[in-house]
C-alpha positions in Angstrom: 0.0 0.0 0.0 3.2 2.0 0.3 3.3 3.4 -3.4 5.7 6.2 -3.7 3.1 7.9 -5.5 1.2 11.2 -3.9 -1.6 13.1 -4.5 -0.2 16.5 -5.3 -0.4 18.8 -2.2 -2.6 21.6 -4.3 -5.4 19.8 -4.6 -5.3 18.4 -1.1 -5.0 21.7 0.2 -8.0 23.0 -1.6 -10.3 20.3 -0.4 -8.8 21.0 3.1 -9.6 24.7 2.2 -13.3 23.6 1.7 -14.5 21.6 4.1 -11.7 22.4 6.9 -10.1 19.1 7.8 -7.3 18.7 10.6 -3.5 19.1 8.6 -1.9 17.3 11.4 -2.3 13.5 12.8 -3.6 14.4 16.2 -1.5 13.2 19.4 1.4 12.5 17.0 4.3 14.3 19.0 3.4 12.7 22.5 5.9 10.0 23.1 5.0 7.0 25.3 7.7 6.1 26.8 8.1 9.3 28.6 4.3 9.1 29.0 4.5 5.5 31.0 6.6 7.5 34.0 3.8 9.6 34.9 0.9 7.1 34.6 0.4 3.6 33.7 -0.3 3.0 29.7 -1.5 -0.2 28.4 -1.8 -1.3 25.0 -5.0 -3.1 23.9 -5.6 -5.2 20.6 -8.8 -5.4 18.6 -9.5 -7.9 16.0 -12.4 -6.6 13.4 -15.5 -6.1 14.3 -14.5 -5.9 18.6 -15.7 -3.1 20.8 -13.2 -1.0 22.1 -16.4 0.2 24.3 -20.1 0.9 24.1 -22.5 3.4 24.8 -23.5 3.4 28.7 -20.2 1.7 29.7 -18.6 3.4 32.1 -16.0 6.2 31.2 -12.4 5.8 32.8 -9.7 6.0 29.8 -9.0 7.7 26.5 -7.1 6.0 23.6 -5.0 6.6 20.9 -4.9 4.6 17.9 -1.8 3.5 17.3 -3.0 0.9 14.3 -5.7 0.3 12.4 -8.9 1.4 12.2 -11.8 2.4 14.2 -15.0 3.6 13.8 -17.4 5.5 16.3 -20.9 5.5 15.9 -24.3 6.2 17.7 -27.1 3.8 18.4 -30.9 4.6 18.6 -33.3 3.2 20.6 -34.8 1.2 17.9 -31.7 0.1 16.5 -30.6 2.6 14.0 -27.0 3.3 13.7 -25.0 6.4 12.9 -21.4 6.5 11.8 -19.7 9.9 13.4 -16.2 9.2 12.6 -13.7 7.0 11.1 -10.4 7.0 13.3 -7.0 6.4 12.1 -3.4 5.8 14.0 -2.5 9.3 15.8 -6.1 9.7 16.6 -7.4 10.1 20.1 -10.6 8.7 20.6 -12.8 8.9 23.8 -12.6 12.4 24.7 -16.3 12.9 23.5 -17.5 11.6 27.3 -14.9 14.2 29.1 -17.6 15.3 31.9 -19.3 11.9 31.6 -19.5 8.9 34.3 -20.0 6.3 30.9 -19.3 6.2 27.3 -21.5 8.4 25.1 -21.1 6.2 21.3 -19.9 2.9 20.4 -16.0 2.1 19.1 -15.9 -0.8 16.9 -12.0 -1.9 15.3 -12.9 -2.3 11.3 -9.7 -4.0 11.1 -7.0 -5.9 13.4 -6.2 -2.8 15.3 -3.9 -1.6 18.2 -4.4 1.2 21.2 -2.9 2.5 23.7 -5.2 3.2 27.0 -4.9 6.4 28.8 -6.2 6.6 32.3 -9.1 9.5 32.8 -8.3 11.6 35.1 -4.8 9.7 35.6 -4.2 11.5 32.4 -4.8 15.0 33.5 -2.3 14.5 36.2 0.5 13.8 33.6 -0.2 16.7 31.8 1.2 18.4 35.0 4.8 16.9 34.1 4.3 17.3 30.5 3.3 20.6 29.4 3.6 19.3 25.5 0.9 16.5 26.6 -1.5 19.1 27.5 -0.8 21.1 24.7 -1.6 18.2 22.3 -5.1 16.9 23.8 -6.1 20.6 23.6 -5.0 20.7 20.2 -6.6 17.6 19.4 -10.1 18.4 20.9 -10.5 21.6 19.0 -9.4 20.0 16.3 -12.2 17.3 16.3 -14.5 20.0 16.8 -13.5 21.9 14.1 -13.4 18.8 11.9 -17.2 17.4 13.1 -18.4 21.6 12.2 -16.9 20.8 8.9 -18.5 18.0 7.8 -22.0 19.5 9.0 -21.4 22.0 6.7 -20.6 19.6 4.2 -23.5 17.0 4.8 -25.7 20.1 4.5 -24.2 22.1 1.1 -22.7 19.4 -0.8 -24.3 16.7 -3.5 -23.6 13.2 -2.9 -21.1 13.2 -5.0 -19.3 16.3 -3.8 -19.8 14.3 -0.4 -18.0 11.2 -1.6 -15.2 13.4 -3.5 -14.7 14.9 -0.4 -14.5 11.6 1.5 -12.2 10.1 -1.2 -9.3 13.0 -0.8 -10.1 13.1 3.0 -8.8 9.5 3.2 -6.0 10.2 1.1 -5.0 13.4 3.1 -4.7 11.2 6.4 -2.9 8.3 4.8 -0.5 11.2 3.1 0.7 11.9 6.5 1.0 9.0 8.0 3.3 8.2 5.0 1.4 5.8 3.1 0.3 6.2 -0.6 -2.2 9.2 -1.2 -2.8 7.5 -4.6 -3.6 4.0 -3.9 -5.1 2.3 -0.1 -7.9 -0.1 0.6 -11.2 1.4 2.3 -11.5 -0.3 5.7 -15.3 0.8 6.1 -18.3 -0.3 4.3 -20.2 1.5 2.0 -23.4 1.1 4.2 -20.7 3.2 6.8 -19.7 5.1 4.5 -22.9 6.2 3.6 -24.0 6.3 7.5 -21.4 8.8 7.8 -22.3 11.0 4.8 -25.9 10.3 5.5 -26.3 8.8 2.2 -27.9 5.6 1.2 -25.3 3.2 0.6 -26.2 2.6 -2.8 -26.0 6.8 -3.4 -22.5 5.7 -2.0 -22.0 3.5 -5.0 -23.2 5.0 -7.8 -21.4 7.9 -6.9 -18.3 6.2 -6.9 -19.5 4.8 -10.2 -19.7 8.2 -11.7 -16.4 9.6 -10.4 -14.8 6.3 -12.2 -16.5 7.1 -15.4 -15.4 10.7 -14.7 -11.6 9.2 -14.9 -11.2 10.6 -11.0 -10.7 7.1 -9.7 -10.7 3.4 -10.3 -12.6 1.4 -8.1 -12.2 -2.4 -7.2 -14.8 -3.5 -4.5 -12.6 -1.3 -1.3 -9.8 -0.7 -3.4 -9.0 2.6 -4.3 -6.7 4.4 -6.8 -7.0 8.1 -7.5 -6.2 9.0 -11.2 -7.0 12.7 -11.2 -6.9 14.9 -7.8 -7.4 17.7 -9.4 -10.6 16.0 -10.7 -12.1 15.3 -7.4 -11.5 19.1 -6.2 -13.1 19.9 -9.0 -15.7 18.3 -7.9 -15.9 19.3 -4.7 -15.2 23.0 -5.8 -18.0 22.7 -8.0 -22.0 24.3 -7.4 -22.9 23.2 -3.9 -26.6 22.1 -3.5 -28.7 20.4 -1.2 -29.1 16.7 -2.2 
């Protein structure tokens, strides 16, 4: 998956531009080791389709992804299911039930997946010792914030297929900077989550990816993905927004 192949910055930046995603991995400079001296870190795996917790269990640790990926997501009374986010290695997860006695969504691994647990309020206590640490969970919360304002803007301006676009080069903006391939990577998620999170149907999901193939934007094969054309995609994006 490590093709030395990258989508060029420009047209990451203006899709970034547009919809306002993070630039950084979040949590990225905090190094563990130092970490472990000031309170106890444990790693946990996940195989697919394992809870890292529910909704309504109770709240005592944040995590950062150190592998794989994860997915958070909100469940109704009758059932229904919401995708809210996709997380990736750098990404802190948890922090949404700061304040909280239990969890307030559901994290499910999409993928063999690896985390490192954080102690709440043991954590707070470290950043005491570790100024940077403090720093970088402030800078990752506003930028989730930022990120989930984003994307409500999005949901609520964008066609589906500026939605998916947008999706597409978000993906590929994240696995930029972890230094994989912007060009070429495999979608971990379904489309029924992909569509959950876009709050599109998941066959909107595919036919839009059908179009942006036929468009020459991408090639698709099942989860496979290989962007041909960036520029494409922004173009896209950038085109006239509308309600869908």
């Amino acid at each position: 998956m490590n093709v030395a192949c990258h989508v060029e910055p420009r047209a990451l930046d203006r899709n970034n531009a547009l919809i306002g995603l993070p630039t950084q991995p979040l949590l990225a400079g905090i190094n563990i080791e130092e970490l472990k001296t000031y309170v106890p870190v444990t790693q946990r795996k996940l195989a697919a389709g394992q809870y890292l917790y529910r909704a309504g269990q109770p709240f005592n640790a944040l995590f950062l992804v150190n592998a794989g990926f994860i997915k958070n997501c909100l469940t109704s009374g009758d059932g229904r299911e919401q995708v809210t986010g996709f997380r990736m290695r750098g990404d802190l997860m948890g922090a949404e039930s700061i304040g909280m006695t239990t969890h307030s969504c559901d994290a499910m691994a999409l993928d063999s997946s690896c985390v490192w647990e954080l102690p709440y309020p043991a954590i707070l206590s470290a950043c005491a010792s570790m100024p940077e640490l403090q720093a970088q969970i402030t800078k990752a919360l506003a930028a989730e914030i930022r990120s989930d304002r984003s994307w409500m803007l999005a949901l609520g301006t964008l066609t589906a297929e500026q939605r998916v676009a947008s999706f597409l080069l978000d993906v590929a903006a994240r696995h930029e900077r972890l230094g994989f391939s912007a060009r070429h990577f495999v979608l971990r998620m379904t489309r029924a989550d992909i569509g959950s999170f876009l709050a599109l149907k998941h066959e909107t999901v595919t036919r839009a990816l059908t179009r942006l193939a036929a468009q020459g934007a991408i090639a698709v094969q099942w989860r496979e993905i290989r962007i041909l054309d960036a520029d494409a995609l922004s173009e896209t994006i950038n085109g006239e927004a509308c309600v869908h």
